[in-house]
N, C-alpha and C positions, 0 to 999 in steps of 0.2 A: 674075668670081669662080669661076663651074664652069666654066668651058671652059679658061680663059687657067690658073688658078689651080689647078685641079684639084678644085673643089670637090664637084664632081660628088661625088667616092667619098667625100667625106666627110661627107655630107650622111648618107652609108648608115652608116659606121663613123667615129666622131670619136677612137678611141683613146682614150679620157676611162679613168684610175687616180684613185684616191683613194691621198694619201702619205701622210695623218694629216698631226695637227696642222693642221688650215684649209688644205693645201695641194693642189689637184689639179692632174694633169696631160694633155693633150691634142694633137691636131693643130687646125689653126685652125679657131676657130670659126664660124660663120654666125652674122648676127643672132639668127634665130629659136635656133641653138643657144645663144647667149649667154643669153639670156630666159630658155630651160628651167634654164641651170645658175643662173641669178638668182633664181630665182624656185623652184627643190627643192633648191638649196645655200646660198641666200642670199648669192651671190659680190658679195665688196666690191672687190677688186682682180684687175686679169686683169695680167700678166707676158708682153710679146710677145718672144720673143727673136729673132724673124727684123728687130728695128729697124723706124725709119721704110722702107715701101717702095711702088712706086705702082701694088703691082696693087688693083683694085677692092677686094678682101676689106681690105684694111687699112682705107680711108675708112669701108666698110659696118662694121666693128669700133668704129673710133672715134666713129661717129654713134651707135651705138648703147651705149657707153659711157656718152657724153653722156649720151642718154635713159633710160638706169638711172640716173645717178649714181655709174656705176663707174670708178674711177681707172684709167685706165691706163697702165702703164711699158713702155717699151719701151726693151727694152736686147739686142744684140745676141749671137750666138754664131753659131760658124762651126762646120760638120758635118765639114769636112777642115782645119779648121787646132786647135792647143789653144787653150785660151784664153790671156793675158797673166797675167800677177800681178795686174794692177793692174783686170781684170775678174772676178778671183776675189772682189777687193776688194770692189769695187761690190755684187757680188751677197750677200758676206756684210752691207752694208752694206742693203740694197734688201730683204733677208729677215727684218732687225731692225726695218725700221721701216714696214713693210707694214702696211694692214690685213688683217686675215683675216674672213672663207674669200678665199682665193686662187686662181686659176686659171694655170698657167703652160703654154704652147702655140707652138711651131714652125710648121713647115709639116703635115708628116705626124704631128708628135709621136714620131719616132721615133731622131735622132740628138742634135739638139741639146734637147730635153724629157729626154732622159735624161741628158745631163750636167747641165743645170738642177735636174732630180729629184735626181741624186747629190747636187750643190755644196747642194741645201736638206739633203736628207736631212747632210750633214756638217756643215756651219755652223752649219745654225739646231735642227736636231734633234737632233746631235750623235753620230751613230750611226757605226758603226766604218768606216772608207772601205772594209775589205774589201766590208763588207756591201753599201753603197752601189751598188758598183760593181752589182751585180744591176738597177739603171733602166739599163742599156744592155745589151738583152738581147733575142734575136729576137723574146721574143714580144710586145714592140712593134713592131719590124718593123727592129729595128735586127742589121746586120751588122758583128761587130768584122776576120773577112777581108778587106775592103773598106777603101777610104783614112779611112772614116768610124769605123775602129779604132784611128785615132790619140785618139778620145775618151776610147778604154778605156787605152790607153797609157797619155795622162796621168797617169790615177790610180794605174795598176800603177807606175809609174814612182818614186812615192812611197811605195807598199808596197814593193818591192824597195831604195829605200833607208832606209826607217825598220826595215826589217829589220835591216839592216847595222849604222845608227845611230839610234835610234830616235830621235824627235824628232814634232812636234805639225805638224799637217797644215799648217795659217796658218804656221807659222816657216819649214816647207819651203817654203812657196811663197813667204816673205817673204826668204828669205836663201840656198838654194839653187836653187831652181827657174829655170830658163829657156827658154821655148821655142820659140826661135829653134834653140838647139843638141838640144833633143828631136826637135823635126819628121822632122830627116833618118834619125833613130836608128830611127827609124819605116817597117816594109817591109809592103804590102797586097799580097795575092793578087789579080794582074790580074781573074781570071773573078769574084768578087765585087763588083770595083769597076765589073766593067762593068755588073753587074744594077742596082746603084746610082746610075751614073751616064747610063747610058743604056737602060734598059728602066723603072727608076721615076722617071728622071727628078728626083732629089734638088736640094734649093738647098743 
């Protein structure tokens, strides 16, 4: 978990926001970190979006779940692709039926914790996608220069058309949205994507 996982730096800085509403956001957490937010937030649900995977940190996650009695979901996102429709779905669908206080957490919490943060802050908060867009923003540690700005895209991509034609976030992604054909539309600044991809070493 700190060598292989990177846990090390996280141990010092977890990235841990508070989104209101029972919902906070972070990079992975350590047992002992799970405890402290259990136990001074009263977390009833943690939100894994890096998916089932088999470094160490996820087992020590879900044993320690167990041992609180805290649910957890694991439902995936990806830091260089958008999401589908049909996992916008999920998530509007996974943020209605939550218990809260909530914990939602990536790897570093920094690309895919802030589309997570947006899609709660939209869905279930209801707050305007402009504003949203603001959980993907450096001083989480997140780069929109970098391939990892196809995050931001997404959502810009439907302010620039509900400008045009206005229409409700869920419809666009129910009836226009595709992004298969967004991805390519999508161009990152090489020197960005290299700090990301190979000096922080991003999933």
């Amino acid at each position: 978990m700190h060598l292989v996982d990177h846990g090390l730096f996280r141990a010092v800085y977890n990235n841990f926001h508070d989104l209101g509403g029972g919902m906070y956001r972070c990079s992975q957490p350590s047992p002992a970190q799970i405890r402290k937010y259990h136990k001074r937030y009263g977390i009833r649900s943690i939100v894994n979006l890096r998916g089932f995977n088999e470094y160490g940190s996820y087992e020590l996650e879900r044993e320690a779940c167990r041992e609180l009695g805290i649910a957890l979901h694991d439902i995936e996102l990806y830091s260089r692709n958008p999401p589908t429709a049909q996992r916008v779905r999920d998530f509007r669908a996974l943020f209605a039926s939550l218990e809260y206080p909530a914990l939602m957490h990536c790897k570093s919490g920094a690309d895919r914790a802030g589309l997570g943060a947006a899609l709660y802050r939209i869905l279930h908060l209801k707050h305007p996608v402009a504003d949203a867009l603001s959980e993907l923003s450096w001083r989480y540690g997140h780069f929109k220069q970098a391939r990892t700005g196809v995050l931001d895209f997404f959502l810009m991509s439907y302010l620039a058309y509900n400008a045009r034609t206005p229409i409700d976030f869920m419809d666009w992604v129910n009836t226009v949205y595709d992004e298969k054909t967004l991805k390519p539309q999508f161009q990152e600044e090489g020197w960005a994507s290299l700090i990301v991809d190979k000096v922080l070493h991003r999933e």
